[in-house]
N, C-alpha and C positions, 0 to 999 in steps of 0.2 A: 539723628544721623551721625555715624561715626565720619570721620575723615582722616587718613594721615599721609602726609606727605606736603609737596608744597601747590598751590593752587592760586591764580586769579580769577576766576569765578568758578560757582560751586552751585547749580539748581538741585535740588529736591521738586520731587513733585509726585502725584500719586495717579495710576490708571488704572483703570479696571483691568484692562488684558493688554496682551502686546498691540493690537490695532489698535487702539485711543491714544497709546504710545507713540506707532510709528505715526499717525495723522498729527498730532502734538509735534512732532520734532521736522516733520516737512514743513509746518508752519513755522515755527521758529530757526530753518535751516539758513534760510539767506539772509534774515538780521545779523544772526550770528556769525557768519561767514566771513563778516566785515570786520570782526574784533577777534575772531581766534585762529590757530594755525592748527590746531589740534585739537578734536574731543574726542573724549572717553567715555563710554558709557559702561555702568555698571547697574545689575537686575535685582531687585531685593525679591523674592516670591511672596511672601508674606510679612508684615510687621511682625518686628521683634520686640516685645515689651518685656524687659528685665524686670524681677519683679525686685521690690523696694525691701531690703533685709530687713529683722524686726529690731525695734532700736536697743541695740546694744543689752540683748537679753541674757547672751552667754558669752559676749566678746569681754566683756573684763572692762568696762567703761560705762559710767552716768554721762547724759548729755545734763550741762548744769547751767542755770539762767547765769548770765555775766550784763553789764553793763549797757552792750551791744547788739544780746542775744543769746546763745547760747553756748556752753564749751563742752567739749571732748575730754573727760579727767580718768584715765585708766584707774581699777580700783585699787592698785598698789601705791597711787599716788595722796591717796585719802588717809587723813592724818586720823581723825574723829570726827562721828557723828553727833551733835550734841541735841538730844529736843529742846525745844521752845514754844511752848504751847504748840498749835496745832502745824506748828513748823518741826523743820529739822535742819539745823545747821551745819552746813558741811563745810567742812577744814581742811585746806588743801597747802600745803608749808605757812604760807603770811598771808595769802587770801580765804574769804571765806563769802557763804552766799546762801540764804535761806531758800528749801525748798518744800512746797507744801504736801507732804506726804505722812504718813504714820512709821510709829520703827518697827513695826511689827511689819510692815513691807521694807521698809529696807535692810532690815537683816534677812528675809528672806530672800531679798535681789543679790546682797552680800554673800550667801550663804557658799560656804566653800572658798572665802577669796583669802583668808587668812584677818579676821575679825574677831574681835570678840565684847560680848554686851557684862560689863563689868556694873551697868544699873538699869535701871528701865529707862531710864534718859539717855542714857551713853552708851555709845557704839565704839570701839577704836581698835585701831589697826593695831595687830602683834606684836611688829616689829617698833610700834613708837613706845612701848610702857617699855618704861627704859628699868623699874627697879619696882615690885611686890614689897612692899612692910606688914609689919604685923607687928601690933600695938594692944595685947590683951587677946581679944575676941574677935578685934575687926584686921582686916584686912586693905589696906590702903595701892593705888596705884599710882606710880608717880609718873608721867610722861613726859615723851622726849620736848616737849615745850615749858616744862617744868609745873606743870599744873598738878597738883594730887586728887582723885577723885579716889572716894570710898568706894570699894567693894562692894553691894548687896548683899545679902546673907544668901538669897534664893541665886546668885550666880556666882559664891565664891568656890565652889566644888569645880565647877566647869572652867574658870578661870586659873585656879591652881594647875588642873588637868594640863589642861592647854599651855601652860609657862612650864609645866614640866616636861611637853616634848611628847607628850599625849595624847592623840584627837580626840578631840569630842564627839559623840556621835546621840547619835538617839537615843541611845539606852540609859546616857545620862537623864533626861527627863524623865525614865521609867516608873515606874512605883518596881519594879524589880532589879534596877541599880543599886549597889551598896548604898547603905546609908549615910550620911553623910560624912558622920563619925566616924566611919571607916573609910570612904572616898577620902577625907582630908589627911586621915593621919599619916597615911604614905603618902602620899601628894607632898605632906608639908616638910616632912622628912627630908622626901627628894631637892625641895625647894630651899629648903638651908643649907644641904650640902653645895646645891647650883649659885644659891646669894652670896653667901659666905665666904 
């Protein structure tokens, strides 16, 4: 039942047609009589059942287990994903909370949010890999929490990509995308002039 306005009592009730109604309210007409100065009546034809939106499938938000229950964390505010065996830990500034999922779903629920999978364990947001190194052959990421996680070799093409201003798209996982020796070498180019 919605309501808005101001009220001292408020009945709900349901009838089949308008006469189960008007006999209902002649019964209740002289009790009421005694307590009110004024009623309103208002007709609903049918229930209305709103239906229940799907959880936070393309709103830009995980509901995340907390303490209490459950929280509301838009996905700009997710720092990194970390696995932990059959867990996944999610980082949100100084909090954090295991949830039991795979990251092969949650990089798919992420997909489009501005993520990116720098190992098979690790998930992190863009905007926190604060600095790219390269130390020989590997490639290091250092984040805005100061942690450094390595590179994978099968995701350092797509990660260069993406720090240089890049999208990534499908065709990076192609067998008809450059090869990597050539995705990296302009990539890396771009990316010391951008570090440096």
């Amino acid at each position: 039942m919605e309501v808005c306005g101001t009220f001292d009592l408020i009945i709900q009730g349901h009838c089949s047609d308008v006469a189960e109604y008007t006999q209902g309210m002649e019964r209740l007409r002289e009790p009421l009589a005694r307590f009110t100065t004024r009623v309103e009546t208002s007709f609903v034809a049918r229930t209305v059942n709103r239906p229940t939106p799907a959880p936070d499938a393309h709103s830009g938000a995980m509901w995340l287990p907390c303490k209490d229950g459950r929280r509301r964390v838009e996905h700009q505010r997710i720092d990194k994903i970390v696995a932990e065996g059959d867990y996944m830990r999610v980082h949100v500034a100084d909090w954090s909370c295991l949830v039991h999922d795979t990251m092969a779903h949650i990089v798919a629920e992420l997909a489009g949010a501005g993520f990116v999978q720098l190992h098979r364990s690790w998930l992190v947001r863009i905007t926190f890999i604060e600095r790219l190194l390269h130390d020989g052959r590997r490639w290091t990421a250092r984040l805005g929490d100061g942690t450094e996680v390595r590179v994978a070799k099968s995701h350092t093409a797509d990660v260069l990509r993406i720090m240089a201003g890049e999208s990534s798209t499908d065709q990076a996982h192609s067998p008809i995308a450059a090869s990597p020796g050539e995705a990296g070498a302009g990539v890396n180019e771009k990316l010391m002039k951008l570090t440096s």
